[in-house]
mmCIF file as gemmi writes it, N, C-alpha and C atoms, coordinates in Angstrom:
data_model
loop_
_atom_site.group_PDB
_atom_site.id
_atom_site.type_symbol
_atom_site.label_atom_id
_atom_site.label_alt_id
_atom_site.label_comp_id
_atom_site.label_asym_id
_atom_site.label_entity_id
_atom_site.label_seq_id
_atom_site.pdbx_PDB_ins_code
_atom_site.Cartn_x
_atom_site.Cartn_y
_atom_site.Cartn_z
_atom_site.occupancy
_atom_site.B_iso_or_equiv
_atom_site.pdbx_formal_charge
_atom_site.auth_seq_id
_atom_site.auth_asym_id
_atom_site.pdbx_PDB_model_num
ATOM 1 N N . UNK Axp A 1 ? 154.701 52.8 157.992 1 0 ? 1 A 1
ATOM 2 C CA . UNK Axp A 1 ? 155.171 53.183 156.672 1 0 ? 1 A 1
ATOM 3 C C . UNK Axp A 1 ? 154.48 52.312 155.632 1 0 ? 1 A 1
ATOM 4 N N . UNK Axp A 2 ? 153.744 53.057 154.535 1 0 ? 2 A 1
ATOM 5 C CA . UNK Axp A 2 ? 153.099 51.895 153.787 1 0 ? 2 A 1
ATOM 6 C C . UNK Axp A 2 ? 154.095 51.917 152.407 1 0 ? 2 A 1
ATOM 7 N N . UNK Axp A 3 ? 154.642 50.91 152.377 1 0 ? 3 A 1
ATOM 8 C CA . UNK Axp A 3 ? 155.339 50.483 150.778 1 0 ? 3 A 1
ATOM 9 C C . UNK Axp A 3 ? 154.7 50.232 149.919 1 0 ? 3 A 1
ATOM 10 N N . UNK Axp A 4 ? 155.019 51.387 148.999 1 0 ? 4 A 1
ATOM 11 C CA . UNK Axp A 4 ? 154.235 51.09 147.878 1 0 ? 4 A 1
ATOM 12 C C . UNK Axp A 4 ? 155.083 51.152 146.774 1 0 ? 4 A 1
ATOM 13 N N . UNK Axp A 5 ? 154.573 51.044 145.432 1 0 ? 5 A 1
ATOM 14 C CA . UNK Axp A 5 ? 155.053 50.685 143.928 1 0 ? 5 A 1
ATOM 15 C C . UNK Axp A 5 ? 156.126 51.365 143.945 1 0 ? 5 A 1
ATOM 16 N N . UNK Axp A 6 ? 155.875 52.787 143.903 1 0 ? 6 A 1
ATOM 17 C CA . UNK Axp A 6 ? 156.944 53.695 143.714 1 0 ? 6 A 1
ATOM 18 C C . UNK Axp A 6 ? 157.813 53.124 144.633 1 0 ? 6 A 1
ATOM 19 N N . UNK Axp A 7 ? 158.073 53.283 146.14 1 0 ? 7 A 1
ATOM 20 C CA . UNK Axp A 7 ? 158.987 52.476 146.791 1 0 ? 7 A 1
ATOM 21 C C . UNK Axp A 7 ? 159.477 51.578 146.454 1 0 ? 7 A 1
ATOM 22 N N . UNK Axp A 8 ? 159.472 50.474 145.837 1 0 ? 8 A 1
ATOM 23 C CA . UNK Axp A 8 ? 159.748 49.593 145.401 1 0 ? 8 A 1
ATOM 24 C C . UNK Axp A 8 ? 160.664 49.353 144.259 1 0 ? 8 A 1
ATOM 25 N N . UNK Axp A 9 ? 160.268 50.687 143.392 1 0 ? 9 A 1
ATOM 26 C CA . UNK Axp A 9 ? 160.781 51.101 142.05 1 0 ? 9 A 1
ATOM 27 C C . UNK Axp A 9 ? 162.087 51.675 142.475 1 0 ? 9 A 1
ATOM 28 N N . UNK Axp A 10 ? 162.386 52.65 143.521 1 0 ? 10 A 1
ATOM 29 C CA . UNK Axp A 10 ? 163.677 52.865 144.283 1 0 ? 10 A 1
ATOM 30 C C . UNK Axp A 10 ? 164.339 51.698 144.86 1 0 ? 10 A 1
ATOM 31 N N . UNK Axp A 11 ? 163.549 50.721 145.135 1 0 ? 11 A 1
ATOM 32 C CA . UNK Axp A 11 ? 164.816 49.532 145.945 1 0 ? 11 A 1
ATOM 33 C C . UNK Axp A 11 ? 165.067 49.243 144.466 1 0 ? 11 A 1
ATOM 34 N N . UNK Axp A 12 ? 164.438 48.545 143.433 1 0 ? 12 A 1
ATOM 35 C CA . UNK Axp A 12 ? 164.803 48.208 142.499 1 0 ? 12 A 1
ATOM 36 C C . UNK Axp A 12 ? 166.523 48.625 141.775 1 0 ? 12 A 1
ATOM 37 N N . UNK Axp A 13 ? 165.711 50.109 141.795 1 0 ? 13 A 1
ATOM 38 C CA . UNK Axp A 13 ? 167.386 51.246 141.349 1 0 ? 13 A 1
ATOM 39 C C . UNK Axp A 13 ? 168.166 50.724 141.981 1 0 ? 13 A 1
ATOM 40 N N . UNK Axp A 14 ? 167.911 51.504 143.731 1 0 ? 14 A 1
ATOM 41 C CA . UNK Axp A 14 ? 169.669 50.795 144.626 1 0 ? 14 A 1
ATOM 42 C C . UNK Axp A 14 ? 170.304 49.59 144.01 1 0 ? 14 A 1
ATOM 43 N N . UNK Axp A 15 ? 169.362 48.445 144.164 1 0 ? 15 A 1
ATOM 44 C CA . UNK Axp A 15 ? 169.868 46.791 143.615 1 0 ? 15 A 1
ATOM 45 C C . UNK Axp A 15 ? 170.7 47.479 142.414 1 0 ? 15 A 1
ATOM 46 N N . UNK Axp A 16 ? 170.104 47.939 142.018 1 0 ? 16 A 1
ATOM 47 C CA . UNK Axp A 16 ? 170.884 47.951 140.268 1 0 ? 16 A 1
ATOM 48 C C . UNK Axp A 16 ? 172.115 48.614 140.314 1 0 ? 16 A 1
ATOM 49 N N . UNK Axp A 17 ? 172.285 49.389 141.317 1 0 ? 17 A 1
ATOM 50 C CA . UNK Axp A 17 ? 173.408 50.778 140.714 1 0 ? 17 A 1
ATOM 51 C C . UNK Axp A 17 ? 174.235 50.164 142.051 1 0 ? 17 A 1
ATOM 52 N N . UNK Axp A 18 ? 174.025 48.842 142.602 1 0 ? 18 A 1
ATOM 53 C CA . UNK Axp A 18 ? 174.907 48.261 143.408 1 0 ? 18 A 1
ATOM 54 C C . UNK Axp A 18 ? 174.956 49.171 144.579 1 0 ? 18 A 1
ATOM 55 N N . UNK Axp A 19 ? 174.058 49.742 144.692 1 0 ? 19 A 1
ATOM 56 C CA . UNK Axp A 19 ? 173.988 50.475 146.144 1 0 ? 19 A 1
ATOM 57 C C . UNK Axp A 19 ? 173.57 49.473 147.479 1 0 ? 19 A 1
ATOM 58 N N . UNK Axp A 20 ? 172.567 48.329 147.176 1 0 ? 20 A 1
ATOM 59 C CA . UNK Axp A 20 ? 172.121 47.535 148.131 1 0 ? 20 A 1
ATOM 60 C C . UNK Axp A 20 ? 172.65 46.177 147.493 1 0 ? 20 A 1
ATOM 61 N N . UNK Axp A 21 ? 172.513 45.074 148.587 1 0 ? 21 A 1
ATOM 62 C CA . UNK Axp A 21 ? 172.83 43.726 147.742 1 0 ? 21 A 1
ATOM 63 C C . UNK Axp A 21 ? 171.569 43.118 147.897 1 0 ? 21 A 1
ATOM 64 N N . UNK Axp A 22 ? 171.712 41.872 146.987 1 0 ? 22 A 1
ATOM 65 C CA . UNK Axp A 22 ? 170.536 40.733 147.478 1 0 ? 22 A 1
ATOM 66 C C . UNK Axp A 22 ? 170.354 40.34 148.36 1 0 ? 22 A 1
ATOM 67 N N . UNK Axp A 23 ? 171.271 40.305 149.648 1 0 ? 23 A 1
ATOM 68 C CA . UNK Axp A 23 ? 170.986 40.211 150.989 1 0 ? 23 A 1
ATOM 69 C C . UNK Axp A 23 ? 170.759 41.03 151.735 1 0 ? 23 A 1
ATOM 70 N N . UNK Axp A 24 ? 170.621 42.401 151.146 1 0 ? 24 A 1
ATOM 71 C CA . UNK Axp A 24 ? 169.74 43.381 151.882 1 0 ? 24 A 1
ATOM 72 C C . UNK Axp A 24 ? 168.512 43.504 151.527 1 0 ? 24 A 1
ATOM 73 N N . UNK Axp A 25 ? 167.942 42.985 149.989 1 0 ? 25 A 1
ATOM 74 C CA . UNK Axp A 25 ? 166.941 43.064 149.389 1 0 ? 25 A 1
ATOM 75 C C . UNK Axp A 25 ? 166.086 41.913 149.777 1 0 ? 25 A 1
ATOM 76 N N . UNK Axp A 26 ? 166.724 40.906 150.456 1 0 ? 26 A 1
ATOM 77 C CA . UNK Axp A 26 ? 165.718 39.943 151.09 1 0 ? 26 A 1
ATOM 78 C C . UNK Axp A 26 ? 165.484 40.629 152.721 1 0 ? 26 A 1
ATOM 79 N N . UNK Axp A 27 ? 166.599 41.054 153.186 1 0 ? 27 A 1
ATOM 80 C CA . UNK Axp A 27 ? 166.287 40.879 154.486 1 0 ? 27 A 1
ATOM 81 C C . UNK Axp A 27 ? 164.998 42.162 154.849 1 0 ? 27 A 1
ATOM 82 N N . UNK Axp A 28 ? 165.261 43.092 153.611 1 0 ? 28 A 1
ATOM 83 C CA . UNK Axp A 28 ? 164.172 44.568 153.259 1 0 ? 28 A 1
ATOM 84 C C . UNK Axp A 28 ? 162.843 43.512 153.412 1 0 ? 28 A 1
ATOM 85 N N . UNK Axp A 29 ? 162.508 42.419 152.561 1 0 ? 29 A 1
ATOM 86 C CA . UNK Axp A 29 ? 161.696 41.632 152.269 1 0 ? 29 A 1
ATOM 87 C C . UNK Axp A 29 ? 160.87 41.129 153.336 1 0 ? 29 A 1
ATOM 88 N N . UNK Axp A 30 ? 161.866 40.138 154.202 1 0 ? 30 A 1
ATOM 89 C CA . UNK Axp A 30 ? 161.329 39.168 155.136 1 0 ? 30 A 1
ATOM 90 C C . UNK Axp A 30 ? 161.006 40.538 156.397 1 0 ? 30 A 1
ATOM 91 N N . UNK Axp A 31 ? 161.87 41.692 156.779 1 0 ? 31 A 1
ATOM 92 C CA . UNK Axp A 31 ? 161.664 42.538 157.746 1 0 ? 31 A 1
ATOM 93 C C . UNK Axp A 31 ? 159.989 43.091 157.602 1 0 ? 31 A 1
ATOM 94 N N . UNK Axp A 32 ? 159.504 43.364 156.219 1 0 ? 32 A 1
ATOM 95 C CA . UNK Axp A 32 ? 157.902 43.795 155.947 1 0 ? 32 A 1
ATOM 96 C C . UNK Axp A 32 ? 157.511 42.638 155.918 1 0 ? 32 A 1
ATOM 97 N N . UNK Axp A 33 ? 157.084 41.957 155.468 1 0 ? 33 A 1
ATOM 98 C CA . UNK Axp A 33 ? 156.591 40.347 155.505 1 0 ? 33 A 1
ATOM 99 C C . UNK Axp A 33 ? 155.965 39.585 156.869 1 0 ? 33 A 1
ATOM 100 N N . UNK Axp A 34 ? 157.275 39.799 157.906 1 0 ? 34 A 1
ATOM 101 C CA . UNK Axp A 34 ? 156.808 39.354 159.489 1 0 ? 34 A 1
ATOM 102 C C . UNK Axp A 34 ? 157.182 40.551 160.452 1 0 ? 34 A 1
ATOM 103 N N . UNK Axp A 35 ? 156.782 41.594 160.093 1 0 ? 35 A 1
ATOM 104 C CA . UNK Axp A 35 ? 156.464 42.731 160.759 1 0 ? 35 A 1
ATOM 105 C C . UNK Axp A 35 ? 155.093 42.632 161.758 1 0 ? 35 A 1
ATOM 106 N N . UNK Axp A 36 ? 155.93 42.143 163.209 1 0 ? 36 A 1
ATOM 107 C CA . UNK Axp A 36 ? 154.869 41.994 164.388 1 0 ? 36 A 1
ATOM 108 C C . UNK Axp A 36 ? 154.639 43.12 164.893 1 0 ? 36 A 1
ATOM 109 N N . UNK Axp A 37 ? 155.05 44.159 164.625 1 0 ? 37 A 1
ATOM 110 C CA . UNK Axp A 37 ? 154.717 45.693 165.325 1 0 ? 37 A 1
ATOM 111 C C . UNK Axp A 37 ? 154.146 46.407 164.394 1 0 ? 37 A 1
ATOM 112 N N . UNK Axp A 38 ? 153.79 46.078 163.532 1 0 ? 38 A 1
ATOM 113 C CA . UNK Axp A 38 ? 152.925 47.014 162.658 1 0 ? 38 A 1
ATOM 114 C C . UNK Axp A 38 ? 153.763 48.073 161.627 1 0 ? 38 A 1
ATOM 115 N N . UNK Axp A 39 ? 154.794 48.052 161.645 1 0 ? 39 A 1
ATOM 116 C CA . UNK Axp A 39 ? 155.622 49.38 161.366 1 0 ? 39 A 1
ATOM 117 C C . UNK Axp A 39 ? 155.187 49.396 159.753 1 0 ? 39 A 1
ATOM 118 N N . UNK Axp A 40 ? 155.164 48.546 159.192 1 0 ? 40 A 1
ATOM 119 C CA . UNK Axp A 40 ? 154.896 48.399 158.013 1 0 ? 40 A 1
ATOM 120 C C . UNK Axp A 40 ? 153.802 48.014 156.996 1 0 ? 40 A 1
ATOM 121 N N . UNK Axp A 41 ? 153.027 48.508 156.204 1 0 ? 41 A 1
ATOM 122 C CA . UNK Axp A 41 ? 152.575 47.813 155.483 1 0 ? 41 A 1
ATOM 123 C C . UNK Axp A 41 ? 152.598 48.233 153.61 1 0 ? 41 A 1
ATOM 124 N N . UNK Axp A 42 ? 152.092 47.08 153.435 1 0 ? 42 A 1
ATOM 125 C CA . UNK Axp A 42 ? 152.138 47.143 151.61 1 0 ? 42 A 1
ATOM 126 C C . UNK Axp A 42 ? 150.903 48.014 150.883 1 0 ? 42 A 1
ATOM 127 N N . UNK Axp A 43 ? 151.293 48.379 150.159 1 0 ? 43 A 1
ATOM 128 C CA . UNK Axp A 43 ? 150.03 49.586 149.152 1 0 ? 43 A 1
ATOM 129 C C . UNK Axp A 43 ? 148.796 48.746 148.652 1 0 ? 43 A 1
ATOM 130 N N . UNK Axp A 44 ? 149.675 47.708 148.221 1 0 ? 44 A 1
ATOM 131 C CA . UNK Axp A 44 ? 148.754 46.421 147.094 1 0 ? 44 A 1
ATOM 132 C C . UNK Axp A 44 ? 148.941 44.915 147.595 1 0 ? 44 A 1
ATOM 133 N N . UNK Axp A 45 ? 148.138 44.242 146.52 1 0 ? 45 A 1
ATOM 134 C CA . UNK Axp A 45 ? 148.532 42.684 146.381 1 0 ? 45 A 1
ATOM 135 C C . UNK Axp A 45 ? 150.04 42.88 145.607 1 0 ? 45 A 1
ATOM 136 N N . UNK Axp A 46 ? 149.963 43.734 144.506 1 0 ? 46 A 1
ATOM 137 C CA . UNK Axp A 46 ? 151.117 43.598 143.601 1 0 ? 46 A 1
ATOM 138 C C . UNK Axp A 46 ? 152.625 43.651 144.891 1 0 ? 46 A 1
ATOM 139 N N . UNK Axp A 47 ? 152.275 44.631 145.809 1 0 ? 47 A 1
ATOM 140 C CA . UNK Axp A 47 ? 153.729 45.422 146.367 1 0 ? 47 A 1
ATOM 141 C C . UNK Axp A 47 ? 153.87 43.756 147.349 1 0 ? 47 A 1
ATOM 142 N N . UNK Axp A 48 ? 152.605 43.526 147.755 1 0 ? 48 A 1
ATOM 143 C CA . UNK Axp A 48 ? 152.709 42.194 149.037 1 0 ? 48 A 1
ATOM 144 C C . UNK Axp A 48 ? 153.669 40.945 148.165 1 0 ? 48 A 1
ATOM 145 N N . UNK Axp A 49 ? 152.705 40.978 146.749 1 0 ? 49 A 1
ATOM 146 C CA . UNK Axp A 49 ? 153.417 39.486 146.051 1 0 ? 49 A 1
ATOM 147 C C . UNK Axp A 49 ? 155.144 39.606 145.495 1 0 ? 49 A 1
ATOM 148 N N . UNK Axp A 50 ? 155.425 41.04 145.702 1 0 ? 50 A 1
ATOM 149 C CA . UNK Axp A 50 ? 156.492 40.957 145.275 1 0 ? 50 A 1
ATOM 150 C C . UNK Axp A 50 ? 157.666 41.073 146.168 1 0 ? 50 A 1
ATOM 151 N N . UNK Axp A 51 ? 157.052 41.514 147.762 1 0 ? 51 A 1
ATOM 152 C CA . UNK Axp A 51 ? 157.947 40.995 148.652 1 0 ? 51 A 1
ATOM 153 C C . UNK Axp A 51 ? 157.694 39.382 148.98 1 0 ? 51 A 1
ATOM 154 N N . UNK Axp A 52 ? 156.47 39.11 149.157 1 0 ? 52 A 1
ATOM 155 C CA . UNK Axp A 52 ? 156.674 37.481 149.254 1 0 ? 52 A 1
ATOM 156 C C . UNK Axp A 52 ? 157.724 36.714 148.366 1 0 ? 52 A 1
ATOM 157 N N . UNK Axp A 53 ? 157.506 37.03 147.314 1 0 ? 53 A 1
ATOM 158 C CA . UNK Axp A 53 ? 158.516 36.415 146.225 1 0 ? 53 A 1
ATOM 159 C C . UNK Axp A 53 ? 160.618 36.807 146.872 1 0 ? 53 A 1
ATOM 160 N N . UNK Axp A 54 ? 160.343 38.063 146.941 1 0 ? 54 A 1
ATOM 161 C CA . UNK Axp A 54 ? 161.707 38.145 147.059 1 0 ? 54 A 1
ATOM 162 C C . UNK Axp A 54 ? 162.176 37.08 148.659 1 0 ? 54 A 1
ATOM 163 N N . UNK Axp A 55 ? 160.992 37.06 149.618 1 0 ? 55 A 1
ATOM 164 C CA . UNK Axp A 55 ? 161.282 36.538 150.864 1 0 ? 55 A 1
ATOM 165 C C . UNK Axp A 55 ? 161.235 35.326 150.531 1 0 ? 55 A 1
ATOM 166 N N . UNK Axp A 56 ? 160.776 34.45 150.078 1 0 ? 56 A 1
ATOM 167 C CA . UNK Axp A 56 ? 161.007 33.226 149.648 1 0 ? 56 A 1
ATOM 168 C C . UNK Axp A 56 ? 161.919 32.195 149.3 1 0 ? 56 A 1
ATOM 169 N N . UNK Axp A 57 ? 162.417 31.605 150.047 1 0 ? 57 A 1
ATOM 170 C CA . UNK Axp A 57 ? 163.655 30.586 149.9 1 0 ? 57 A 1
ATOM 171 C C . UNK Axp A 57 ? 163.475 30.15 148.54 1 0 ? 57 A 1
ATOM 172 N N . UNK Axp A 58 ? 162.488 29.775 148.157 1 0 ? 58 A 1
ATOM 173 C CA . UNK Axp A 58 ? 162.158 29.294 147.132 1 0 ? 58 A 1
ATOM 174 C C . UNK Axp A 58 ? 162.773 29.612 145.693 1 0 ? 58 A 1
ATOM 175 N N . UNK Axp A 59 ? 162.721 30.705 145.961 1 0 ? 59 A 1
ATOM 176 C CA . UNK Axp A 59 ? 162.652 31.58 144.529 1 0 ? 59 A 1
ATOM 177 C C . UNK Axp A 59 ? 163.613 32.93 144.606 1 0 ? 59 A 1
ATOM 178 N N . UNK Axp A 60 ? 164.517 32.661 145.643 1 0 ? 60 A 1
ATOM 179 C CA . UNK Axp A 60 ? 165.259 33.641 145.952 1 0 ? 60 A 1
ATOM 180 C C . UNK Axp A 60 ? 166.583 33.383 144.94 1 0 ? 60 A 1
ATOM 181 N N . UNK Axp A 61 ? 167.231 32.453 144.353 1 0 ? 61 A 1
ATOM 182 C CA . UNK Axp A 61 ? 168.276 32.188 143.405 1 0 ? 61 A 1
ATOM 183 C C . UNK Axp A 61 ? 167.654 33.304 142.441 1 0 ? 61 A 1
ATOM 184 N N . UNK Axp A 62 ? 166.449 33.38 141.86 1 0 ? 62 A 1
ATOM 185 C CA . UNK Axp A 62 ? 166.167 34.343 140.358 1 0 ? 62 A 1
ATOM 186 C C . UNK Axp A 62 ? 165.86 35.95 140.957 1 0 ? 62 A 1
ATOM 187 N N . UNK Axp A 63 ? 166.518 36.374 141.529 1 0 ? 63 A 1
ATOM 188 C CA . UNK Axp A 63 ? 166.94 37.986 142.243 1 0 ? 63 A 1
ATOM 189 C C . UNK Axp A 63 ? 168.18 37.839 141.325 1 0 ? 63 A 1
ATOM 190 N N . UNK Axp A 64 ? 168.256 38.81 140.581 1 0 ? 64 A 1
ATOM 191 C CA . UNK Axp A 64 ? 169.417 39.154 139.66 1 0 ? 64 A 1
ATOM 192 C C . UNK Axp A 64 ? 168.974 40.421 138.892 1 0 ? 64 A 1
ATOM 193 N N . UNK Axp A 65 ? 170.192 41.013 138.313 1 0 ? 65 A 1
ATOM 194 C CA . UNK Axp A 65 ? 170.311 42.008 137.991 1 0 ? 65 A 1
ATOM 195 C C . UNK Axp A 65 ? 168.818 42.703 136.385 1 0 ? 65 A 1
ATOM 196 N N . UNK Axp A 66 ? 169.318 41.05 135.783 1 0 ? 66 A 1
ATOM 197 C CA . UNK Axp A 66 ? 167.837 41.54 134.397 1 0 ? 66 A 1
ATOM 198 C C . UNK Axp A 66 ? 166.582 41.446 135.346 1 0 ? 66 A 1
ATOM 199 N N . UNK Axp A 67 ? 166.475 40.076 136.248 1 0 ? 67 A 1
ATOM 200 C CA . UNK Axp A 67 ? 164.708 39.918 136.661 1 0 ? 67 A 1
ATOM 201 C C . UNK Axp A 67 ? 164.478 41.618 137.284 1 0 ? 67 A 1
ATOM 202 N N . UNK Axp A 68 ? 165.522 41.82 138.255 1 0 ? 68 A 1
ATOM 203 C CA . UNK Axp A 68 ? 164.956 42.878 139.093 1 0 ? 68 A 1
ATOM 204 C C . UNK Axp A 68 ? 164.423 44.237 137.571 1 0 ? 68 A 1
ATOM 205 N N . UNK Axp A 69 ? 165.752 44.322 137.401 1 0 ? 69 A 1
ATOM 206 C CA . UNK Axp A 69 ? 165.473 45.223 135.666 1 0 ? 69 A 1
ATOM 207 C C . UNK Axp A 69 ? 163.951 45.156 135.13 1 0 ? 69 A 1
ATOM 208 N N . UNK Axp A 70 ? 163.718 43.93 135.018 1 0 ? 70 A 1
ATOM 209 C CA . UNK Axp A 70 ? 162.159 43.456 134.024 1 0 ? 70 A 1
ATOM 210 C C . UNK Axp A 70 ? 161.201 43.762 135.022 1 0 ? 70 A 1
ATOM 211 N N . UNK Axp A 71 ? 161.192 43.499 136.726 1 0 ? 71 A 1
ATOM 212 C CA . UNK Axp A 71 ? 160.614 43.991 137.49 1 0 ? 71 A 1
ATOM 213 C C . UNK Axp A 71 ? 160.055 45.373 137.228 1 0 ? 71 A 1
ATOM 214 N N . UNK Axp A 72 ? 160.869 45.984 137.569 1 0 ? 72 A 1
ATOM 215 C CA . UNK Axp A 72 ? 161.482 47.484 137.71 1 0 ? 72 A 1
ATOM 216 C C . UNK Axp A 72 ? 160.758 48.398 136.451 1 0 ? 72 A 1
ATOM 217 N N . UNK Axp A 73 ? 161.165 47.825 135.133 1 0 ? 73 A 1
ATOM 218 C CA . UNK Axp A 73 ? 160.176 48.174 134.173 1 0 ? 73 A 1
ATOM 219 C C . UNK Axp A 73 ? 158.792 47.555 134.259 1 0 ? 73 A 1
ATOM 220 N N . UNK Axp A 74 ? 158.296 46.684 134.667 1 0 ? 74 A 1
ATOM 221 C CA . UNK Axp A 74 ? 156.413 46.494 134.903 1 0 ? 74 A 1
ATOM 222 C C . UNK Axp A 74 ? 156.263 47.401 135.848 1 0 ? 74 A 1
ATOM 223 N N . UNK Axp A 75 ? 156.687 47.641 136.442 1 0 ? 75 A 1
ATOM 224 C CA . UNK Axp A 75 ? 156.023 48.437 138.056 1 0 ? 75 A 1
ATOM 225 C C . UNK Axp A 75 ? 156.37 50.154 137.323 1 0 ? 75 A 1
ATOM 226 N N . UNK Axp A 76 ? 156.909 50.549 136.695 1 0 ? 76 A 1
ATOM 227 C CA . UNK Axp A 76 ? 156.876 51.912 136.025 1 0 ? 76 A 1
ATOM 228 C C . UNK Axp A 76 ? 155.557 51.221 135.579 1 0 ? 76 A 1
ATOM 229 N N . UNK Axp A 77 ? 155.368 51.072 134.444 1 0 ? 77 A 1
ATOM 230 C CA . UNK Axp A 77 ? 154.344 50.749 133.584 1 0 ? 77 A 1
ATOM 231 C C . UNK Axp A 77 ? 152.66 50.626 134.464 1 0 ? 77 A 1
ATOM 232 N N . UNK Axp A 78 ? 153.225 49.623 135.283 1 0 ? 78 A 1
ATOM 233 C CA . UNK Axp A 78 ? 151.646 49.553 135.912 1 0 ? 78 A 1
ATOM 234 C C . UNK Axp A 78 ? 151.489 50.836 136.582 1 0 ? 78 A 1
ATOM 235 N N . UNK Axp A 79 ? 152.766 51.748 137.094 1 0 ? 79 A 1
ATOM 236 C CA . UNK Axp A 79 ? 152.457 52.641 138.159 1 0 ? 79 A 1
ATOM 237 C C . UNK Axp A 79 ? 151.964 54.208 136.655 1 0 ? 79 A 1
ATOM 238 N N . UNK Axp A 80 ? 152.592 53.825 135.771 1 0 ? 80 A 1
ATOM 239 C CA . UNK Axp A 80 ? 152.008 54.891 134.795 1 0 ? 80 A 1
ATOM 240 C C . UNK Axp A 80 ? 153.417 55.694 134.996 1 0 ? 80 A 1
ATOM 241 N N . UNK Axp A 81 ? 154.553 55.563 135.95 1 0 ? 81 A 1
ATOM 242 C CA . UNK Axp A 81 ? 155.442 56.894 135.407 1 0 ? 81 A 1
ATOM 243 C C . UNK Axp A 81 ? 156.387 56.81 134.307 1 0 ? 81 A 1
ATOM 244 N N . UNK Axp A 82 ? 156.85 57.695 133.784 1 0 ? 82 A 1
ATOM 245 C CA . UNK Axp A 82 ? 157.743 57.475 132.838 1 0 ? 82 A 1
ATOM 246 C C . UNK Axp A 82 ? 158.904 57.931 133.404 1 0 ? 82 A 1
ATOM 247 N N . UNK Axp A 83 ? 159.554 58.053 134.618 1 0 ? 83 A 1
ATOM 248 C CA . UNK Axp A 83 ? 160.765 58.147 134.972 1 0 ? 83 A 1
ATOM 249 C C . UNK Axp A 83 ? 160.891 58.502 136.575 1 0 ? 83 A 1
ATOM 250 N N . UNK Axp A 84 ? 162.109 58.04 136.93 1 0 ? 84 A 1
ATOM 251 C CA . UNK Axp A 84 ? 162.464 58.649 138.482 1 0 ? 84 A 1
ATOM 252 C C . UNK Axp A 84 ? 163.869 59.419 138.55 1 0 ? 84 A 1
């Protein structure tokens, strides 16, 4: 399955409309990330850096409702649609 922008732009939604949590949105994350069977891969650098980010201990506290939002609107924008 290759994840791409648009995909991404749908997890975004779920997060938002409280359909998924942040602990499904990491574990979505780290599951493509160390995918040893191949099942998965990313479209871009953009789709790769933005699961790295979400998989990241690091930087996993700033997953919230505006970042994902501000996300959510660049990735329309870069992807060119104006709606889903």
């Amino acid at each position: 399955m290759i994840i791409s922008q648009y995909e991404l732009i749908k997890i975004c939604d779920r997060f938002l409309q409280d359909k998924i949590s942040k602990e499904e949105l990491i574990h979505f994350a780290t599951s493509v990330m160390f995918d040893d069977e191949n099942k998965y891969e990313c479209e871009d650098e953009i789709v790769e850096e933005i699961l790295s980010q979400w998989d990241n201990a690091q930087t996993q506290h700033k997953i919230t409702k505006t970042s994902i939002q501000f996300l959510r609107n660049h990735l329309l924008q870069a992807d060119g649609s104006t709606g889903i």
